[in-house]
C-alpha positions in Angstrom: 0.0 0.0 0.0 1.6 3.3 -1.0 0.5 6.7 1.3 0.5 10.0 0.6 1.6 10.5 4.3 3.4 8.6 7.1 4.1 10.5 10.5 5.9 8.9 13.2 5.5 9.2 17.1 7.5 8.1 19.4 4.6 7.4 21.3 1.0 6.5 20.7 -1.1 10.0 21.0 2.3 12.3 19.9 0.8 12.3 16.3 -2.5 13.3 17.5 -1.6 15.7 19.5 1.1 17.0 17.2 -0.9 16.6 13.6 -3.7 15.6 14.2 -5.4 18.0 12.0 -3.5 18.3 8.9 -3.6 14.5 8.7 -7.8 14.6 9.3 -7.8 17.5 6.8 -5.9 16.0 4.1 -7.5 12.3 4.1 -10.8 14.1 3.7 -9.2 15.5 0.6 -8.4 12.0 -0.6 -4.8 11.6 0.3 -3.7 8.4 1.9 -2.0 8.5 5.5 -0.8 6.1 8.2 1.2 6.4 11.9 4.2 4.3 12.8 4.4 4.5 16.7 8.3 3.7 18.0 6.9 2.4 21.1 3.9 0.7 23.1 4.4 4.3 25.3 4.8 1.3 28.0 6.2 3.4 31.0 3.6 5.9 31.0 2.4 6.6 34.3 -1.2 5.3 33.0 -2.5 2.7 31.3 -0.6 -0.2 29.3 0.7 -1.4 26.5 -2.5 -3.4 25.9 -4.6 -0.6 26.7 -2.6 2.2 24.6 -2.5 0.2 21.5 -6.6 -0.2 22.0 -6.8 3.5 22.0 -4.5 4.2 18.9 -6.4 1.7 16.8 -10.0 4.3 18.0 -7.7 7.3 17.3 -6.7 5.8 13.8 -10.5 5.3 13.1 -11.3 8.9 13.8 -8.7 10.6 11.8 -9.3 7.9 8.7 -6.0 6.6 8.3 -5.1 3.6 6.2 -2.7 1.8 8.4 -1.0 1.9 11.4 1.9 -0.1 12.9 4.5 0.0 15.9 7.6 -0.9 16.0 8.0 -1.6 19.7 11.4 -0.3 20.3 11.5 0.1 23.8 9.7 3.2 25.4 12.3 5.4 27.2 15.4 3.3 26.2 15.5 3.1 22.4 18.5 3.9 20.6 19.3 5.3 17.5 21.3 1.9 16.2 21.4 0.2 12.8 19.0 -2.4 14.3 16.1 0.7 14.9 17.2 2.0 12.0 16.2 -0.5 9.9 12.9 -0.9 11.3 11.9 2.6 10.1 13.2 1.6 6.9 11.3 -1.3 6.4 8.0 0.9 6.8 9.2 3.8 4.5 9.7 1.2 1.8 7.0 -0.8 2.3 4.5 2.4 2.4 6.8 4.7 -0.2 4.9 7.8 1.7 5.7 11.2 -0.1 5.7 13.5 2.9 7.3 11.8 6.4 6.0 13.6 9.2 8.4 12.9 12.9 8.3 14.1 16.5 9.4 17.7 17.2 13.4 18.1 17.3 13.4 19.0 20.4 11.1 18.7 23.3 10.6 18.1 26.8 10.6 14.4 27.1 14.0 13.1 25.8 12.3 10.1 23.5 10.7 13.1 21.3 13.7 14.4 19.8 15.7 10.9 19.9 12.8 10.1 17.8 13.1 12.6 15.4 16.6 12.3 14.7 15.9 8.3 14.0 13.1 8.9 11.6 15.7 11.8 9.9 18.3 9.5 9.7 16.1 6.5 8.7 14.8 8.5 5.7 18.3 9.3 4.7 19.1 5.8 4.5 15.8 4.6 3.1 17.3 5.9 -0.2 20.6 4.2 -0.3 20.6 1.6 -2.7 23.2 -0.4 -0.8 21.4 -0.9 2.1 19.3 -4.1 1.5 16.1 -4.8 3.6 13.5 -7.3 3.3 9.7 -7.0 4.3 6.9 -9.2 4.5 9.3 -11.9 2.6 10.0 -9.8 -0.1 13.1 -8.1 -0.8 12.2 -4.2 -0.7 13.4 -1.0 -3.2 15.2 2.1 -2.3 12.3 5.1 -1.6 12.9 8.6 -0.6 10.4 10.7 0.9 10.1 13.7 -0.8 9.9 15.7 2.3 10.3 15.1 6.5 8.2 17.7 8.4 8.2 18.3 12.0 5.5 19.1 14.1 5.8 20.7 17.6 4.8 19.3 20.8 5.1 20.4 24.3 8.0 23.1 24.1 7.1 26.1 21.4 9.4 25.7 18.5 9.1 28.5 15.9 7.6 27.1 12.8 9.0 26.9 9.4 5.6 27.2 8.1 1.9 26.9 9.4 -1.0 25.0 8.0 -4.4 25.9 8.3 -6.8 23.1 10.2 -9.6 25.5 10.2 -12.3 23.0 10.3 -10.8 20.2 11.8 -9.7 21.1 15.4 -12.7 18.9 16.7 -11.6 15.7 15.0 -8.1 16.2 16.2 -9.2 16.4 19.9 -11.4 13.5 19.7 -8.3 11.5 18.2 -6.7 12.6 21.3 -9.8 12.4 24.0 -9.7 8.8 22.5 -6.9 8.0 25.2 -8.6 7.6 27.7 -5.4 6.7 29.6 -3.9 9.3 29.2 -5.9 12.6 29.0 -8.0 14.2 31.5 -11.8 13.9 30.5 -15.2 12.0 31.8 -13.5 9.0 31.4 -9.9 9.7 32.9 -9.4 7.5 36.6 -5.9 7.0 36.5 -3.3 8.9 38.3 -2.6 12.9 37.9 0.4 13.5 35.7 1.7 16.5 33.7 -0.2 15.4 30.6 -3.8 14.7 32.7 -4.0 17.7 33.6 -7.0 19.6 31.9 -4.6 22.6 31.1 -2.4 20.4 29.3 -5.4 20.2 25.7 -6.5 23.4 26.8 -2.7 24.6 25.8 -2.8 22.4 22.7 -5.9 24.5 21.4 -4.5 28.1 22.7 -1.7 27.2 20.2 -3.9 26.0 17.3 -5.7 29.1 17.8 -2.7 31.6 18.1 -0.9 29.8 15.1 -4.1 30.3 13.4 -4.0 33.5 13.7 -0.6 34.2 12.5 -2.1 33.4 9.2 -5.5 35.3 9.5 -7.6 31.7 10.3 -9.7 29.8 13.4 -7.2 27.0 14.0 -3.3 25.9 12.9 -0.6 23.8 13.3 3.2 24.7 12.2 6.1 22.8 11.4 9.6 22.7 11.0 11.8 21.2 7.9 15.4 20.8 7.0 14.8 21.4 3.3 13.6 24.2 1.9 9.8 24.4 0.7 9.1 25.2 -3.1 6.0 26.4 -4.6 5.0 26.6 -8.5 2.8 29.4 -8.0 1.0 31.5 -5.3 -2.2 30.5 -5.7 -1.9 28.4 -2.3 -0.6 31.0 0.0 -3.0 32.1 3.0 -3.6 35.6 2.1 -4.2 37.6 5.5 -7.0 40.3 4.9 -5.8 42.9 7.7 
């Protein structure tokens, strides 16, 4: 199965919370997208491996993807290692996604950025021709993503650019409030941690909404990429009537 799109969490919920809405908004236009998770998100202070990867498969029913897999490196441990490596590769082949999206390059909990930097590096290697992987019993091609995007988490990063999500801030936060585990709502009985507490969405949609604003719409999410971005014409730049 080829995607359009292929982000990557280190942890089940980091792409929802992350990209949620791009990745709603551009499967609605048609485009094909799927989440790798690193990791089970096993040492979380709530909840299980069991019960996380119960909640990603709802999550991945609310934002429409077309597949989802996890790696299960090891949550809090995992190391950037030709063995990690070439799981990440494995998926980029197998999928050949256009657009890799990866956690935020840096970022309060240390597996975020470790993250990042494997999916970089994975992506890099994806296209040597040398490097021979097999998948599913079948020997797989060299691919190379077209782009790798970012998307911020906890800690503000300023973006490289900004996407508007204008119509599709509810279906990210149901893709979150579909942890159950993790995020404070009706639902929520497990112990208080930094990421329970109700401030913790209420600063995810304060930043939608201010990063939406930077670009004169209702809700946003930015990014940040290595390469730079190219357009063929204008037409699709967010004009900001002020």
């Amino acid at each position: 199965m080829k995607l359009d799109i292929l982000a990557f969490g280190a942890h089940p919920d980091d792409v929802e919370l992350g990209c949620g809405g791009i990745i709603s908004k551009e499967v609605s236009l048609g485009k094909k997208a799927g989440i790798i998770d690193l990791t089970a998100g096993e040492l979380g202070s709530n909840g299980n491996a069991k019960t996380r990867l119960l909640e990603a498969t709802q999550a991945s029913k609310i934002l429409g993807l077309s597949a989802r897999e996890n790696c299960l490196l090891e949550d809090g441990f995992f190391e950037i290692n030709k063995k990690s490596i070439t799981k990440i590769v494995q998926f980029i082949r197998y999928y050949k996604p256009e657009i890799v999206i990866a956690n935020a390059i840096h970022d309060r909990h240390p597996d975020h950025q470790k993250g990042a930097d494997l999916v970089t590096q994975a992506c890099f290697i994806s296209n040597l021709l040398k490097f021979k992987t097999t998948f599913k019993n079948k020997v797989q091609s060299h691919w190379k993503p077209s782009y790798v995007f970012h998307y911020i988490q906890d800690r503000f990063i300023e973006p490289h650019f900004i996407v508007d999500i204008t119509g599709f801030n509810e279906q990210k936060l149901k893709s979150i409030y579909a942890y159950k585990s993790q995020f404070s709502s009706q639902h929520f009985k497990g112990v208080e941690t930094y990421i329970s507490k109700p401030n913790f969405i209420k600063n995810i949609e304060n930043r939608a909404q201010l990063l939406g604003k930077r670009i004169g719409v209702e809700h946003a999410e930015g990014f940040t990429c290595q390469k730079s971005l190219g357009l063929n014409n204008f037409d699709n730049i967010i004009l900001q009537k002020t």
